[in-house]
C-alpha positions as CSV (number, residue, x, y, z in Angstrom):
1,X,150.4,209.7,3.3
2,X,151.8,206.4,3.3
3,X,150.4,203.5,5.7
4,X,153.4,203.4,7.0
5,X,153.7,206.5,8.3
6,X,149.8,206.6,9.8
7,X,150.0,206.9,13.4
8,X,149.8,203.2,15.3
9,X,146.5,202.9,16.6
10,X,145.3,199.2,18.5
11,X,141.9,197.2,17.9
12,X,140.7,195.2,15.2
13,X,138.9,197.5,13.0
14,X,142.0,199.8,13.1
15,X,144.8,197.1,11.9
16,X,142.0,194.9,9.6
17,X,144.1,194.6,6.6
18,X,147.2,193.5,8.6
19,X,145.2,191.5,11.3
20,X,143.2,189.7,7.8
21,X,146.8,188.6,6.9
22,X,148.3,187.1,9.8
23,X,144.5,185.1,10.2
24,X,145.1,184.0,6.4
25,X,149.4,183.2,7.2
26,X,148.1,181.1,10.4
27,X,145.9,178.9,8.5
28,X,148.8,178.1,6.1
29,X,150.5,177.0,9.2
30,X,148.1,174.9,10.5
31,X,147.9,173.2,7.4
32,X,151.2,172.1,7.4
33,X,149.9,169.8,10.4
34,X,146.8,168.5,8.3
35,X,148.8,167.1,5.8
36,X,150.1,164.4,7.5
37,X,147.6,164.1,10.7
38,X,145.4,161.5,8.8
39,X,148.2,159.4,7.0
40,X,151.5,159.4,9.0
41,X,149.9,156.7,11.4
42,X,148.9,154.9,8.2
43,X,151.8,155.1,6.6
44,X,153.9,153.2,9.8
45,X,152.0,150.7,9.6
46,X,151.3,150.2,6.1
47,X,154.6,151.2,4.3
48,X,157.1,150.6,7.7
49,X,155.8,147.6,9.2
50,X,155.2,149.2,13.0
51,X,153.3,147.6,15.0
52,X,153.6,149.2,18.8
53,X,151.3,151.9,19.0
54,X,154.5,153.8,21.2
55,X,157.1,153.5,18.4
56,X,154.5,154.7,16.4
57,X,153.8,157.5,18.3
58,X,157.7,158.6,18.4
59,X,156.9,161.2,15.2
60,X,154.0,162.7,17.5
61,X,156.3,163.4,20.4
62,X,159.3,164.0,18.5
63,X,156.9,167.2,17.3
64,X,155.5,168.0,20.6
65,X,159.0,168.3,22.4
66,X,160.2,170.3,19.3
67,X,157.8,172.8,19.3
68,X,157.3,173.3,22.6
69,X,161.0,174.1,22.8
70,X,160.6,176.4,19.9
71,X,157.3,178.3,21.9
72,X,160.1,179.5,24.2
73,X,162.8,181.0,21.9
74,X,159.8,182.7,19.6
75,X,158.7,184.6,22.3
76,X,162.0,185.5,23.6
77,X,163.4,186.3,20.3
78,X,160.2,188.0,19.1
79,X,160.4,190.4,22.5
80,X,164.2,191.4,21.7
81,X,164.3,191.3,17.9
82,X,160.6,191.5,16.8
83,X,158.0,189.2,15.4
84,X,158.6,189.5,11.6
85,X,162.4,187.9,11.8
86,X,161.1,185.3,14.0
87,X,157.6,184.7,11.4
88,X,159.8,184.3,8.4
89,X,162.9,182.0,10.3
90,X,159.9,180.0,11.3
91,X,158.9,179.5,7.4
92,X,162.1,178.8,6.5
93,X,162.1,175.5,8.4
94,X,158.9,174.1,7.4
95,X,160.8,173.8,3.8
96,X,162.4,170.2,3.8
97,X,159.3,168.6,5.5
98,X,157.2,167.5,2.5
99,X,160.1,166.4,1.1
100,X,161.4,164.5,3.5
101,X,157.8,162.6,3.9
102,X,157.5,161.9,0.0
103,X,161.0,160.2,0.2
104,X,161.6,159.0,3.5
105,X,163.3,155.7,2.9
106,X,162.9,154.2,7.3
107,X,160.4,155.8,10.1
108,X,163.3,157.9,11.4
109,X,163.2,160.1,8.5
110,X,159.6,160.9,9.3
111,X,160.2,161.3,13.0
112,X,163.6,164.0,11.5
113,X,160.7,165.8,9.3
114,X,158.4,166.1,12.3
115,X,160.9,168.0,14.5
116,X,161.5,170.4,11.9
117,X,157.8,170.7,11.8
118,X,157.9,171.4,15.1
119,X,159.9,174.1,14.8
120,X,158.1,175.5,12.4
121,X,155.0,175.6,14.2
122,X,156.4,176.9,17.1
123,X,158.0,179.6,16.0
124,X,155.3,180.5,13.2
125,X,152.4,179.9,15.5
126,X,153.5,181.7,18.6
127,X,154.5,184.7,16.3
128,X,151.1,185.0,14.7
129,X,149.4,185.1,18.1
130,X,151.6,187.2,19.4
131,X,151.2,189.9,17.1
132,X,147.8,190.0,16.6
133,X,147.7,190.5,20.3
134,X,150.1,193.2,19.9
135,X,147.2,194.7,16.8
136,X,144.0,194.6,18.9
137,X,145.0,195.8,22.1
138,X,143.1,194.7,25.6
139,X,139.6,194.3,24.5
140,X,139.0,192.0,21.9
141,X,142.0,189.9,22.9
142,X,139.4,186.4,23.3
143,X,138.3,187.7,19.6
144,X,141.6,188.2,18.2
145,X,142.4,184.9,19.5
146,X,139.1,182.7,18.4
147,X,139.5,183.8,14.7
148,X,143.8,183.2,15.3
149,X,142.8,179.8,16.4
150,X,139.4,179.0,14.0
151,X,141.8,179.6,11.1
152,X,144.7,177.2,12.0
153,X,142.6,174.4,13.1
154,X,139.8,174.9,10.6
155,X,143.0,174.4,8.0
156,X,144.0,171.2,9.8
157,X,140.7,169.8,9.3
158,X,140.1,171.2,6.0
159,X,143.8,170.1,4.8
160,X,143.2,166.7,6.8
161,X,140.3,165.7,4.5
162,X,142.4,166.6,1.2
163,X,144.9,164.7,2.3
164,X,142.5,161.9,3.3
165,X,141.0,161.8,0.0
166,X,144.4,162.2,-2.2
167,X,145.6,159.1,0.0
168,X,142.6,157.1,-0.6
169,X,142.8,158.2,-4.8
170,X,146.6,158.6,-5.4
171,X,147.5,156.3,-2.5
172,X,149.9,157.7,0.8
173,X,153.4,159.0,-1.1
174,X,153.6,161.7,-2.7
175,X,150.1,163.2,-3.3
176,X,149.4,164.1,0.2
177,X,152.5,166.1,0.7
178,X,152.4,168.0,-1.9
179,X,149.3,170.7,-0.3
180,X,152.3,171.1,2.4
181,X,154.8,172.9,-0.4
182,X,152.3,174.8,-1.7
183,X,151.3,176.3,1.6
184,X,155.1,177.1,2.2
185,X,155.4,179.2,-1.0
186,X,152.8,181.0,-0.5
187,X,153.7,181.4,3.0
188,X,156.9,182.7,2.5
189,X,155.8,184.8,-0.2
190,X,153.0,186.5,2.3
191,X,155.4,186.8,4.9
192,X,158.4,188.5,3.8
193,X,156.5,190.9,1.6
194,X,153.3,192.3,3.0
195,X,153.3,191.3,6.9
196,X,154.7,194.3,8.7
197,X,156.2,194.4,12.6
198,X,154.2,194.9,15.3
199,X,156.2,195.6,18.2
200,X,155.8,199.4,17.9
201,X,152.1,198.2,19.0
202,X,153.1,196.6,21.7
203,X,154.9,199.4,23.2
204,X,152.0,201.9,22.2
205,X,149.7,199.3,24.6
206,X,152.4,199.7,27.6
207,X,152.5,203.1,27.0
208,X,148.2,202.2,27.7
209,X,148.5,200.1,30.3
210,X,146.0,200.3,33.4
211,X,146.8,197.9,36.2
212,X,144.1,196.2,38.2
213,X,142.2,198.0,40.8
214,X,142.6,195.0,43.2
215,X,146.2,195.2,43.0
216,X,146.4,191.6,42.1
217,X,149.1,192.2,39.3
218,X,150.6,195.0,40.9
219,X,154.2,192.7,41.2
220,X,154.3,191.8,37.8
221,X,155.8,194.8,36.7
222,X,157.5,195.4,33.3
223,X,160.9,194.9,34.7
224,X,160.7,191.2,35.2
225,X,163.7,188.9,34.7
226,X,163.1,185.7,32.3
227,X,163.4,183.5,35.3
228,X,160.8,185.6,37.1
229,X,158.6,185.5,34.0
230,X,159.1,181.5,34.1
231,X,158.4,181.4,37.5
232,X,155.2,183.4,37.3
233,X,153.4,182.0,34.0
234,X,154.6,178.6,35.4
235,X,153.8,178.1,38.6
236,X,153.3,180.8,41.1
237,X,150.4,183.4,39.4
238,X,147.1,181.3,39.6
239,X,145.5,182.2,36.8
240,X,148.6,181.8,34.2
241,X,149.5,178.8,35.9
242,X,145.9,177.5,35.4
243,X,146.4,178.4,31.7
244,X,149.6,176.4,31.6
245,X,148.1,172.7,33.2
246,X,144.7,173.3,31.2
247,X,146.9,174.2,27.9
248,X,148.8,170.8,28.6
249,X,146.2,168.7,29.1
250,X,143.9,169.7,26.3
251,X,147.1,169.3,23.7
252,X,147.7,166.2,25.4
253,X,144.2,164.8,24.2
254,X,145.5,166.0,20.9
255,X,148.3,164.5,20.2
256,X,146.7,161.3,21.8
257,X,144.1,161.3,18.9
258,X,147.0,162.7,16.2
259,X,148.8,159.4,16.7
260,X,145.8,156.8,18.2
261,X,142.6,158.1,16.2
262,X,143.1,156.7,13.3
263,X,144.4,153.3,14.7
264,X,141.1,153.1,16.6
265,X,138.4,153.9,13.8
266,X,140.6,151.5,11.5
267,X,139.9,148.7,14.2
268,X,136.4,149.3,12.6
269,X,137.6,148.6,9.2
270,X,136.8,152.1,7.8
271,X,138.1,153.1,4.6
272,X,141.2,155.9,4.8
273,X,138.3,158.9,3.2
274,X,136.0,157.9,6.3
275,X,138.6,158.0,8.8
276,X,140.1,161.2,7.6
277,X,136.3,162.3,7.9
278,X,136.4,161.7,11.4
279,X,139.6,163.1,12.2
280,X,138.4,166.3,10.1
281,X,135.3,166.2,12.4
282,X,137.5,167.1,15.4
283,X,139.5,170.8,14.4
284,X,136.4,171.2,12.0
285,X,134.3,172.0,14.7
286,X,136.9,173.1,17.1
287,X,137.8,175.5,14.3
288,X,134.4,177.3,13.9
289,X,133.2,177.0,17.1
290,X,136.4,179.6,18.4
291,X,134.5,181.7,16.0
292,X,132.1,182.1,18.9
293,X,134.2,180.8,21.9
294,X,136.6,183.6,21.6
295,X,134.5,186.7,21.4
296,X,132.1,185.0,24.3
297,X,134.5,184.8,26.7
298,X,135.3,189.0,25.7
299,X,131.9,189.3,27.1
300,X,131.1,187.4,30.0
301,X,134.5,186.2,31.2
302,X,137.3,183.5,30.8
303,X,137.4,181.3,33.7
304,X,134.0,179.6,33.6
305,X,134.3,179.1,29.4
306,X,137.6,177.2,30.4
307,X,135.9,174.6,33.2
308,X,133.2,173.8,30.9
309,X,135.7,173.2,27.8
310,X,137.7,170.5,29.9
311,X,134.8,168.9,31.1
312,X,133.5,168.8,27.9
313,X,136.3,166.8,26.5
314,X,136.1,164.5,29.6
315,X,132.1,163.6,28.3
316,X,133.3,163.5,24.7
317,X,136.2,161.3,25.3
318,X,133.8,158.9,27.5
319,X,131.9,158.9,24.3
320,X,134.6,158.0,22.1
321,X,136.3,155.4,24.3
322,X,132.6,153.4,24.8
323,X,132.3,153.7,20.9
324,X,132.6,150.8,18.1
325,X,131.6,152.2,14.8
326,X,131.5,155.3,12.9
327,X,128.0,157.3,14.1
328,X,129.5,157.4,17.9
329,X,133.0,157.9,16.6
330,X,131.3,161.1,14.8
331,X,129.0,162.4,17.8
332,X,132.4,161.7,20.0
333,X,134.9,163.6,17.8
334,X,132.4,166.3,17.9
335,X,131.9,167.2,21.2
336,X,135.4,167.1,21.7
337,X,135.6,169.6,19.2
338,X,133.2,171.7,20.9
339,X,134.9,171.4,24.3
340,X,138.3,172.6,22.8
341,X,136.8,175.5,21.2
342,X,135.6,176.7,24.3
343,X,139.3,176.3,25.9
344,X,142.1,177.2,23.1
345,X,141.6,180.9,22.3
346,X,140.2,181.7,26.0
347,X,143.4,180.2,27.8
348,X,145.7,182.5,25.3
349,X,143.3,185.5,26.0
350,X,144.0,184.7,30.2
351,X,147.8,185.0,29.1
352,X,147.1,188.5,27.5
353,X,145.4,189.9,30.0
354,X,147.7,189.3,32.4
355,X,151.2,189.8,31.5
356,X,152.9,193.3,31.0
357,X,153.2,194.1,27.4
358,X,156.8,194.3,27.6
359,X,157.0,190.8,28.4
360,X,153.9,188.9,26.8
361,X,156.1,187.2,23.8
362,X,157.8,186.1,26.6
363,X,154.3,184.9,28.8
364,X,152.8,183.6,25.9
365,X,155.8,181.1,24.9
366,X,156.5,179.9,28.4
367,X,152.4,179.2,28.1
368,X,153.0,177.4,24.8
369,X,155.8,175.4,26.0
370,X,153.7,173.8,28.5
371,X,150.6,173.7,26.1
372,X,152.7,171.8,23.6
373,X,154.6,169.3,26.0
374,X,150.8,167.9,26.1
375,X,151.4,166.7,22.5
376,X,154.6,164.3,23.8
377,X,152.8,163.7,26.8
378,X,149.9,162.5,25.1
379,X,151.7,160.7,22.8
380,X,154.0,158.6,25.0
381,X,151.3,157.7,27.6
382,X,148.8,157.4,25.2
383,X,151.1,154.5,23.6
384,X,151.6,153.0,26.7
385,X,148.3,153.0,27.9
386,X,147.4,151.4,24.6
387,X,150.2,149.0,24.3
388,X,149.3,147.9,27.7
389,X,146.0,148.2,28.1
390,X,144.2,148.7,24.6
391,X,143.7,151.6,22.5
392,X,140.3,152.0,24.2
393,X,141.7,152.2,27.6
394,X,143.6,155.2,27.0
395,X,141.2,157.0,25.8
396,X,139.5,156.7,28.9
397,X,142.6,157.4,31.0
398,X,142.3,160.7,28.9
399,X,138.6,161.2,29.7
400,X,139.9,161.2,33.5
401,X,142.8,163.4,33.2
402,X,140.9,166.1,31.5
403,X,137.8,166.1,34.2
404,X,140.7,166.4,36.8
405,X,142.1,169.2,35.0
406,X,138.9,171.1,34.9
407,X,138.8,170.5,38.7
408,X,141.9,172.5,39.3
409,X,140.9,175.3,36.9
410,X,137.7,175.9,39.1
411,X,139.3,176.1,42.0
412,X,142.7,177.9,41.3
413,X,142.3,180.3,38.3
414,X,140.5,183.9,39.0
415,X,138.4,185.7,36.4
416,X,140.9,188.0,34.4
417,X,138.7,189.6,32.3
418,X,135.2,190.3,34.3
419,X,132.1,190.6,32.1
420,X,131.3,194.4,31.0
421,X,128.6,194.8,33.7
422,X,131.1,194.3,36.8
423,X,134.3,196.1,35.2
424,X,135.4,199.1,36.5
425,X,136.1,202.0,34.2
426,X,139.3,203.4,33.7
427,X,138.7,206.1,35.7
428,X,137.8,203.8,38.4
429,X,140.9,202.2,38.1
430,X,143.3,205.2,38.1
């Protein structure tokens, strides 16, 4: 019998080969973000001539709006046509971008290459976490989602230090970009041959679904208009709408240190291999740490995993804004590593559990949306702050936003997935 005609069945163990893939196609996709995390801000300044830390943040924004934007239509597009169109669309933008950086003649061509970027990691990105949501089902979603996120970010930092150290050998143009056409090939190649949909998955989980026995999700039906499903992931469910501020805030500390990183461990007169070190440092450890992050919070729950991972930044971006050299620059970049991987797969995992299969493209775009406006966010004040103030300064105004933000989680969000112990059974809960 062929595969394809195998009865669907969810959880890990029973989609391995096709859940393998997607882990290997989202690490491709992350790496189309390393390529350029450690030299783009080098480049403006040393091939353009920018000076102002917001101009130069302009690429980092022009991604964040971009893919934020693109969050949206990949989960509505992969709810009404399926996840596989949407996956290989996604690819298909992601081809002009090392190009474009290898021969951009002015900034503006790099700013052009980073919304197509964006694009391309919103659609590919939301797709991949979508579907291997749809694959395991309801109770290894934090799992799913740790090795989803530990292989994109491990990629940026693994990609990050390539490029670093083909920048510091080859020098910025075109070494660098060239990783980011090999991981579209291959991409591409992976995508359109061997990845197969996964919608008849999510239906089979509908089909499965138990509602809570505390009623709490008893109006979000499967029936929901898309304004209703804004409304609710947005703003008016607690626990997605915790998901959403926390998902902004922690992507706005990334695409703070994306664009003001390396301008600050430069100020120490590193060389480019060093900085890209520390900037590896950062998704490095967030990377392997959702290794243990995401099936953690299967076990004992999401909502206390996600108010230590914010105030975790907060300490590790204390650290980093009172550093001056390299040793507190590493310690600092860790930490904040650590604090992330506690956050990024458990916040997709709160979307899961609570959104109706029908709709959960749709949840977990409108959640990316607001995750990803934190790049922009992060970028434009963070270039403020710093053009103002000093780069130091807005670190620490980042240190402040994130232990506000792990304020509101502790008091707003409800656990969505209690630990074994406390859970009722099925039975219970018909």
């Amino acid at each position: 019998m062929k595969s394809a005609d195998r009865p669907l069945q969810l959880g890990l163990r029973a989609n391995a080969a096709q859940f393998t893939l997607l882990v290997a196609i989202n690490a491709l996709v992350g790496g189309m973000v390393g390529q350029q995390q450690a030299v783009l801000p080098l480049l403006a300044t040393d091939v353009f001539g920018l000076t102002g830390y917001t101009f130069i943040f302009t690429y980092v924004a022009a991604f964040g709006i971009t893919k934020a934007i693109a969050n949206y239509f990949a989960g509505t597009f992969s709810d009404r046509y399926g996840r596989k169109p949407v996956l290989l669309i996604g690819w298909l933008f992601a081809v002009p971008v090392p190009l474009m950086l290898i021969w951009a003649p002015s900034w503006w061509w790099v700013v052009a290459a980073n919304v197509l970027l964006g694009i391309n990691q919103g659609l590919t990105w939301s797709t991949t976490v979508v579907m291997k949501i749809d694959l395991v089902g309801p109770k290894q979603r934090g799992l799913a989602m740790g090795l989803n996120e530990a292989a994109g970010y491990g990629a940026v930092a693994v990609t990050s230090l390539l490029a670093g150290y083909l920048a510091e050998q080859y020098g910025l143009r075109p070494a660098p970009f060239l990783i980011g056409l090999f991981y579209i090939t291959l991409a591409l190649v992976l995508s359109s041959v061997f990845v197969r949909e996964t919608r008849g998955h999510a239906r089979l989980d509908a089909e499965q679904h138990v509602t809570r026995a505390d009623g709490l999700h008893d109006h979000l039906h499967a029936d929901l208009t898309d304004r209703q499903i804004v409304a609710q992931t947005s703003v008016r469910e607690p626990a997605m709408a915790s998901a959403c501020q926390a998902g902004l805030v922690n992507n706005l500390n990334f695409g703070l240190s994306w664009g003001l990183f390396p301008l600050l461990f430069a100020t120490a007169d590193l060389p480019v291999n060093r900085i890209g070190l520390l900037f590896a440092l950062y998704p490095a450890v967030w990377g392997a740490g959702q290794l243990v992050t995401g099936a953690l919070s299967d076990r004992f729950g999401r909502k206390h995993l996600i108010t230590a991972g914010m105030s975790t930044q907060a300490v590790a971006l204390a650290i980093i804004a009172s550093g001056d050299g390299f040793a507190a620059w590493a310690i600092g970049t860790a930490v904040l590593g650590a604090g992330t991987a506690m956050v990024y797969p458990t916040l997709l995992a709160v979307i899961g559990d609570v959104a109706h299969p029908f709709w959960r493209g749709r949840a977990v775009g409108i959640y990316r949306v607001w995750r990803d406006l934190g790049y922009a966010v992060g970028a434009v004040v963070g270039g403020i702050v710093a053009d103002m103030m000093g780069l130091h300064a807005a670190v620490w105004a980042a240190a402040a936003v994130s232990a506000l933000s792990a304020v509101a989680v502790a008091v707003r969000m409800y656990e969505t997935h209690p630990p074994a112990a406390t859970r009722p059974s099925v039975q219970d809960r018909r």
